[in-house]
N, C-alpha and C positions, 0 to 999 in steps of 0.2 A: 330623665337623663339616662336611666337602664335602657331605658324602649330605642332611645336613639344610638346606646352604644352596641347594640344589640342587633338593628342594623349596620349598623358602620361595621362590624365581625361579619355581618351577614353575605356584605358587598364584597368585603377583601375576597371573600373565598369563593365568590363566583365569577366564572370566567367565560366569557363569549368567543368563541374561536369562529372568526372568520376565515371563509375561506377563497378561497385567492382560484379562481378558474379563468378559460377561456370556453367563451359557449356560443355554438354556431347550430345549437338544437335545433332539429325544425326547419330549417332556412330553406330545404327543397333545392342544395346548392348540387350542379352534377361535373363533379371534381374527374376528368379526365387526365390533364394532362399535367407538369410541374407548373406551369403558368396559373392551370388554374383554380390550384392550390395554394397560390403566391398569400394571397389575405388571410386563410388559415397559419399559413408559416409564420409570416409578418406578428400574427397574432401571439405566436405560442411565444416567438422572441422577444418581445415588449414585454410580452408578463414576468415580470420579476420572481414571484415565487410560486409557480405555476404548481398547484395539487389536484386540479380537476380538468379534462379535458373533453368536454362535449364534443361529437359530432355525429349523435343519432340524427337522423331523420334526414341524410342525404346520399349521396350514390358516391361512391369514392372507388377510381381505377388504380391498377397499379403504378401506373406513374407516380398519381397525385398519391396514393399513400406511401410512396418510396420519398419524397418531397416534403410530407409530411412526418416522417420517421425519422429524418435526417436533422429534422429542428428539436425531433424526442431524447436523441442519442445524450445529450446531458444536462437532462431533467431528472436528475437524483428525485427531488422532490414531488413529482408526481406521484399521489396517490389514488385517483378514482379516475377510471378508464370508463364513460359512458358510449358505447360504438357499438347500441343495436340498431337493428335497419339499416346500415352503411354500403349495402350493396344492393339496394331494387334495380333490376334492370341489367344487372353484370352478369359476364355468362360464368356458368360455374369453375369454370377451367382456372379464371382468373382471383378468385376471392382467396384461393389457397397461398397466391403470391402476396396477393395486397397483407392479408393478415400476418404473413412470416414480415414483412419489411417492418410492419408496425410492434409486431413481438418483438424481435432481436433487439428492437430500437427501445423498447424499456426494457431489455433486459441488458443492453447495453449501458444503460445510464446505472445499473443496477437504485433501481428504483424500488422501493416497501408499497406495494401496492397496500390498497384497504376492499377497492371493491374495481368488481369487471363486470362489466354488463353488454355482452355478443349477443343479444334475444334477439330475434328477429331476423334474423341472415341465416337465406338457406344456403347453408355449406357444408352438411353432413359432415361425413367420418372424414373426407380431406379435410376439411377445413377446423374439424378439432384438432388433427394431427400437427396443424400447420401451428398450431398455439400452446401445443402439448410440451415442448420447453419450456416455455413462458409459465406457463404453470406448472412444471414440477421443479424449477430453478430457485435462484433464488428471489425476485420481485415478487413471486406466489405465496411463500413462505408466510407471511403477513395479510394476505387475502381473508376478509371476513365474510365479504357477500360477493357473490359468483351466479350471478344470472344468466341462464343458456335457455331460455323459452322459445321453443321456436325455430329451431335449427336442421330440424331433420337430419338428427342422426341419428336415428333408426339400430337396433340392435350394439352391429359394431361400431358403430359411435360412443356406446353408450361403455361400451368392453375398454374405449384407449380412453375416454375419458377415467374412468376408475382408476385407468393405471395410471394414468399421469396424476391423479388424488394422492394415490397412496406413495407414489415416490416422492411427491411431496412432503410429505408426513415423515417418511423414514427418511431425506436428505435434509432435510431441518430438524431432526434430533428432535421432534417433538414439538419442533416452535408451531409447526401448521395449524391455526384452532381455527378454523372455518365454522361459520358461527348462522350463516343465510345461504341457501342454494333451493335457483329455481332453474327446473329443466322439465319444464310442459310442455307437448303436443309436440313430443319429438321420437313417438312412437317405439319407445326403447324397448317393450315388448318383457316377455320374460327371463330374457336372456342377458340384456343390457340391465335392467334391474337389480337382477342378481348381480350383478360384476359390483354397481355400486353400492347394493349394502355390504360386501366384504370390503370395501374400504370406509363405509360410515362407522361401521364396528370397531375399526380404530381409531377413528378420528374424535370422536365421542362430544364433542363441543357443539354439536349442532341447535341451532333455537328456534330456526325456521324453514321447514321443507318444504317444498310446493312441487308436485309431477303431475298435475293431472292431466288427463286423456293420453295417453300411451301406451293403451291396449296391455296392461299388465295384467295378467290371470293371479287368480289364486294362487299359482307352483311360483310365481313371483313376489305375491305380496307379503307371503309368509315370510321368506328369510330379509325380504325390505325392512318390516314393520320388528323384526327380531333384533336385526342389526340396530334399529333406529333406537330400542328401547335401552341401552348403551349410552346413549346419550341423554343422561339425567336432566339437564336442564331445556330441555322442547317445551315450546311456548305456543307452535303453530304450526299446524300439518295439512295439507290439502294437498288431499288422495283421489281428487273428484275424477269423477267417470273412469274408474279401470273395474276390474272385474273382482271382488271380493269369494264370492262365495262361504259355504259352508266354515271351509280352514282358514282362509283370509280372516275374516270375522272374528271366528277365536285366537287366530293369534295377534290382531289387534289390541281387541282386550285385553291380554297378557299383558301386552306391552305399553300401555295406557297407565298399567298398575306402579311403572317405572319414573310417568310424566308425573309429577306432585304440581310443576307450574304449568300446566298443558291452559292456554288462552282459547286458542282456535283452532276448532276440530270442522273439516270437512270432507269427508266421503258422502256427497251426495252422488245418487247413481252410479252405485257400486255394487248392487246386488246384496245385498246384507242381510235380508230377508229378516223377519222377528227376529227367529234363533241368535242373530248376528247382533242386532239391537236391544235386545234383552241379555247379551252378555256383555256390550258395552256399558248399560245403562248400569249393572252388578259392580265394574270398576268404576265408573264415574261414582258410585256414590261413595266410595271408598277413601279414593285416590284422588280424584279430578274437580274438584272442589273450586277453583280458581277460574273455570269452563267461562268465557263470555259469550264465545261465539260457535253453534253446533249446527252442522247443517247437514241433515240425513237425510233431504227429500229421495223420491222416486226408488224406493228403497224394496216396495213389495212390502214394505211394513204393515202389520195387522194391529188393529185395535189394542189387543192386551199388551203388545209389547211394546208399545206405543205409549201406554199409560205408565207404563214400567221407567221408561225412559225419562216422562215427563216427573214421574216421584223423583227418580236419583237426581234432577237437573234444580227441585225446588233446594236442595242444598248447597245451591250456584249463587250464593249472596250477588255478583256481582253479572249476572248472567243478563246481556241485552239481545240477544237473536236467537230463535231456534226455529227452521227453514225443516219444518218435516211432511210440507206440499207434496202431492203427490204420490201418495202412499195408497194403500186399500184398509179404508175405515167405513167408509160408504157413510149416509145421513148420520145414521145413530149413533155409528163411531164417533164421529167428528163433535158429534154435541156432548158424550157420554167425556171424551177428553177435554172440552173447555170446561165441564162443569169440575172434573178432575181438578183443574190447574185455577180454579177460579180463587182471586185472589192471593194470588203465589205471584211471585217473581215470574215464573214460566208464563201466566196469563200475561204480563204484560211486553213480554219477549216475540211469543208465537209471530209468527209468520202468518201469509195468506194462507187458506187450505182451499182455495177455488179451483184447483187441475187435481182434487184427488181423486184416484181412480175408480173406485167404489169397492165391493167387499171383493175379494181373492176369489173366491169361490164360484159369484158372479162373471168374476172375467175369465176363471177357467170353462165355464158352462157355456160362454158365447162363444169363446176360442173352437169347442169342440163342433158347434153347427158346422158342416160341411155339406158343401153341394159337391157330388159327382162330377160335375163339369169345371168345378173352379180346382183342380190340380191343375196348374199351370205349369209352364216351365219355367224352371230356375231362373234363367234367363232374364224373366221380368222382374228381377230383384227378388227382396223380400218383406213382407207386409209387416211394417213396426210401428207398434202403437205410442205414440209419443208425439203429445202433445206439441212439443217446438215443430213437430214437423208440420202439422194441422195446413192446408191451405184451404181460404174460403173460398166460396163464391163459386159459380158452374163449375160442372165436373166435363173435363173433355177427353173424349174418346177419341186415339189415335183410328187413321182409315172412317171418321164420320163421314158425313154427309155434308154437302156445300154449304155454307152459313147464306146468308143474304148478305150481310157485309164482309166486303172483302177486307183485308187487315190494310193490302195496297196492290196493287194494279202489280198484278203481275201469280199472287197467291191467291187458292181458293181460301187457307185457314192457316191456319198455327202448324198444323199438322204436317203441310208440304217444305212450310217455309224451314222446320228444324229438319226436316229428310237430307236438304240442301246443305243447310249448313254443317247435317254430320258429315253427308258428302265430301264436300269440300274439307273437311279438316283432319279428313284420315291419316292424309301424308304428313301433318307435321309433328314436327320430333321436336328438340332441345334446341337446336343451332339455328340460329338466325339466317341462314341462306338467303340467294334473290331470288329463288322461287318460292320459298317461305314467305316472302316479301308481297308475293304476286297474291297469296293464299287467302294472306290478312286484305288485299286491294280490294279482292272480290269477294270477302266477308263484311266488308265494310258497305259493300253495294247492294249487298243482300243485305243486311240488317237493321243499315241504318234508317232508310224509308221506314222500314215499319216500327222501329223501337218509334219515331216522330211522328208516325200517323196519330192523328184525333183520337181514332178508334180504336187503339193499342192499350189490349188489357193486358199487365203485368204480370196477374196469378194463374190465367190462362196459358199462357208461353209457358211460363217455370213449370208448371205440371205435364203440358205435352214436351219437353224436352227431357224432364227428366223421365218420364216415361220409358220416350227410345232408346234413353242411356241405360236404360235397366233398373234404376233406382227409385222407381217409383211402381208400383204394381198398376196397371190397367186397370178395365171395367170391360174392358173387352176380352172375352177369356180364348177370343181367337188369337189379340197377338200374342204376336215373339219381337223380342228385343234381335236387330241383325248387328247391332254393332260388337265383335268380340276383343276388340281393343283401343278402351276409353283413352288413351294418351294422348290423339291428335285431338279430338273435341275438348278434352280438358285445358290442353295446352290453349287450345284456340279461345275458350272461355275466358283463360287469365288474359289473354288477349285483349276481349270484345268488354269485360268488365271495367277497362281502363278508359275504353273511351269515351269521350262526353255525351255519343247518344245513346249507352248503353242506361236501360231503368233503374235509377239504385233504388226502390222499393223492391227488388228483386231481389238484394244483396243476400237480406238474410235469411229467406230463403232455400237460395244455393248453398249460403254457409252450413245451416241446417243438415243440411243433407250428406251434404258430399264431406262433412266433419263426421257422421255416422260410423262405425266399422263397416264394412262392405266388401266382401270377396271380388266383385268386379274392379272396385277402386285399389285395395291391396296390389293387383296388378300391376298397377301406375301410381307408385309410391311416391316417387319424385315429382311429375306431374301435379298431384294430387297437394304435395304440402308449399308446390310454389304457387298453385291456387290461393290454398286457403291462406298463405300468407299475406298474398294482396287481398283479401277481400278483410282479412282480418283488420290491416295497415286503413284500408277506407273505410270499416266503422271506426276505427282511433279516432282517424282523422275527423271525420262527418262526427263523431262525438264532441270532438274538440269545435269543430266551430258552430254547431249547436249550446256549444256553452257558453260560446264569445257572443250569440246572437241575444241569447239571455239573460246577458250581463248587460 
């Protein structure tokens, strides 16, 4: 009779909150005008106690989201704003209207948001500006999770986003306790970085960061990872791919010493080198005790400190992953640290170590071989060893020699057919013009024959193009890359990647690559992240229905 009353107390006090949404996720709907936005409106005004409102994954104009904001205007009760990806295909001019109609309109309803999720829409520094009320009024006040992945706001995006945080913080008297914020591959650099850890430094509630790839140097990670140690309660950091270095490193560690509940740590490929690893591993075994998930590959990490890392981690009672692939351990290493971790919690955690580089020492002694004649020009890029970029299978030399098979009537090779199509792609810019129109007509007549020939090798094209683009180093130490401004072939890419007879074994690839740092692509910033936004959007997707196919 205790056992049953014991449940019966157990039931009263648990509570299941449903919640009450409208969700058009995914639909692929392209909401231009007020008509035809009509089914979304219809939508939001049937729902009776509307807290969530999807409508990631379709193209919304400013008609249809002024039509749409007009049905928000007194939804008090709205608290989760899901509206990444909402703009594929809009031109940038207009995303800064659409978003003001849709802000005003919950901050009109004066709404307690919980979470906003904009990832995935490129609309830079306009288009934070245009939501920068929104977030420092009052519906923000109450924001726990704030997802911006993928926005490309580059620097000063990154300067009005801080300030519109911190006026958050100081017009709410303190209520602001932002608790989740992700803002990766938005290139914030060192400058943008800085701005937000002088506002993470006051806001101190944080439990979950995520920035990775945004080209932030060491003179940035430092006052990041300073500000962030402030915020006592972090649970999850992922710092991947910026640039740590020597002072990055150590003032990570410092600040590690802060997190007591630290769950998930990731700077992989961040340069951390031993030094950097061997003084994380000094506060993990201190401090970080609670660690499940640690992911240091591609690091330059050396054996010893490797082992260092792996002793502080066996005090991880609860530790299920550690990803430290990649690293320079070479054979001996690699076996010299399993027999380390054998039978510890760590053995059963490790990661693959199949891409690790071999000893340091090794890859600086091959680094130094040089031939007289292989000073090439800049031009041709620069030669990076790393593994995602690896392509197999023949290696082709721009300016070869005729193949016997032609790719299609009309080309001797790969070689002439990318000439053309950089040719042709010089001219275009941002704006959808009708000679723009004409550009993509005769890109399409060039490319498509051959992406459909029988004979059409995928890894072959992706290396002679990227070649000419610069991004790839030759074998010919005669060429020169002639293109000096990748924007029109980029632009045209995001173009030709869309269409159905473009290769998607090529996707990732391109992704590969043209995700790299790169002073050619730095150029063409904007170019460059409406690229990799679509190609990003089509492995989601091609993820997603690879998952439905194996279910």
């Amino acid at each position: 009779m205790t056992d049953l009353n014991d449940i019966t107390n157990l039931l009263s006090k648990t509570k299941v909150q449903q919640l009450n949404e409208v969700n058009f996720s995914s639909k692929g709907l392209k909401l231009n005008t007020a008509k035809d936005a009509s089914e979304v409106v219809q939508a939001i005004n049937e729902c009776k106690d509307l807290q969530a409102l999807r409508l990631d994954g379709n193209t919304i104009g400013v008609e249809a989201a002024a039509a749409i904001a007009n049905a928000l205007r007194n939804r008090k009760e709205l608290e989760r704003a899901y509206w990444s990806d909402i703009f594929t295909g809009r031109l940038r001019s207009e995303i800064p209207s659409a978003l003001k109609s849709l802000g005003d309109a919950v901050f009109s309803a004066q709404a307690s948001l919980v979470e906003l999720d904009l990832s995935d829409n490129a609309f830079g520094p306009d288009g934070i500006n245009a939501v920068k009320f929104l977030l420092s009024s009052r519906p923000g006040y109450t924001i726990k999770v704030l997802k911006l992945n993928n926005n490309g706001l580059g620097p000063n995006g990154g300067k009005i986003l801080a300030a519109a945080l911190r006026e958050c913080y100081e017009n709410s008297g303190g209520e602001f306790s932002l608790e989740t914020f992700f803002c990766g591959r938005n290139r914030l650099e060192i400058a943008g970085s800085a701005a937000l850890a002088s506002t993470f430094k006051i806001i101190g509630t944080l439990e979950n960061v995520s920035m990775p790839q945004n080209g932030i140097k060491s003179e940035g990670i430092v006052p990041l990872v300073t500000a962030l140690s402030f915020n006592k309660s972090l649970k999850r950091l992922n710092l991947n791919d910026n640039i740590f270095s020597e002072d990055g490193s150590k003032a990570l560690a410092e600040a590690m010493a802060n997190w007591s509940n630290l769950e998930y740590l990731n700077v992989g490929d961040c340069l951390l080198r031993s030094d950097g690893a061997a003084a994380i591993a000094s506060t993990i075994e201190k401090y970080n005790t609670n660690l499940q998930e640690v992911l240091v590959d591609s690091n330059e990490i050396e054996t010893g400190a490797a082992l260092e890392l792996a002793t502080a981690l066996k005090n991880c009672p609860s530790l299920r992953k550690l990803d430290i692939n990649a690293n320079c351990f070479g054979s001996k290493g690699i076996e010299e640290l399993k027999c380390h971790i054998e039978g510890s919690v760590v053995a059963d955690s490790l990661c693959s170590l199949s891409e690790d580089e071999g000893l340091l020492e090794e890859a600086e002694d091959d680094s130094s071989i040089t031939d007289e004649d292989d000073k090439s020009d800049d031009n041709t890029g620069k030669l990076v060893n790393d593994k995602e970029l690896c392509i197999t299978g023949t290696s082709v030399t721009p300016e070869s020699s005729p193949r016997s098979t032609n790719v299609h009537k009309g080309f001797l090779d790969y070689d002439e057919a990318v000439r053309s199509f950089l040719n042709m792609s010089r001219s275009l810019g941002d704006s959808q013009d009708t000679s723009q129109k004409q550009v993509f007509c005769s890109i399409d007549t060039l490319m498509s024959p051959m992406f459909n020939s029988s004979t059409f090798e995928s890894e072959k094209f992706s290396s002679t193009l990227l070649i000419h683009m610069g991004l790839l180093k030759s074998e010919d130490k005669k060429f020169s890359c002639t293109i000096d401004d990748l924007n029109g072939p980029i632009n045209a890419l995001r173009y030709i990647v869309k269409q159905s007879y473009f290769p998607k074994q090529a996707i990732p690839i391109l992704k590969a690559f043209i995700n790299k740092p790169n002073e050619r692509l730095d150029k063409c910033a904007t170019a460059k992240h409406l690229l990799m936004q679509t190609l990003f959007q089509f492995i989601r997707h091609n993820g997603k229905m690879h998952s439905k196919d194996s279910a």
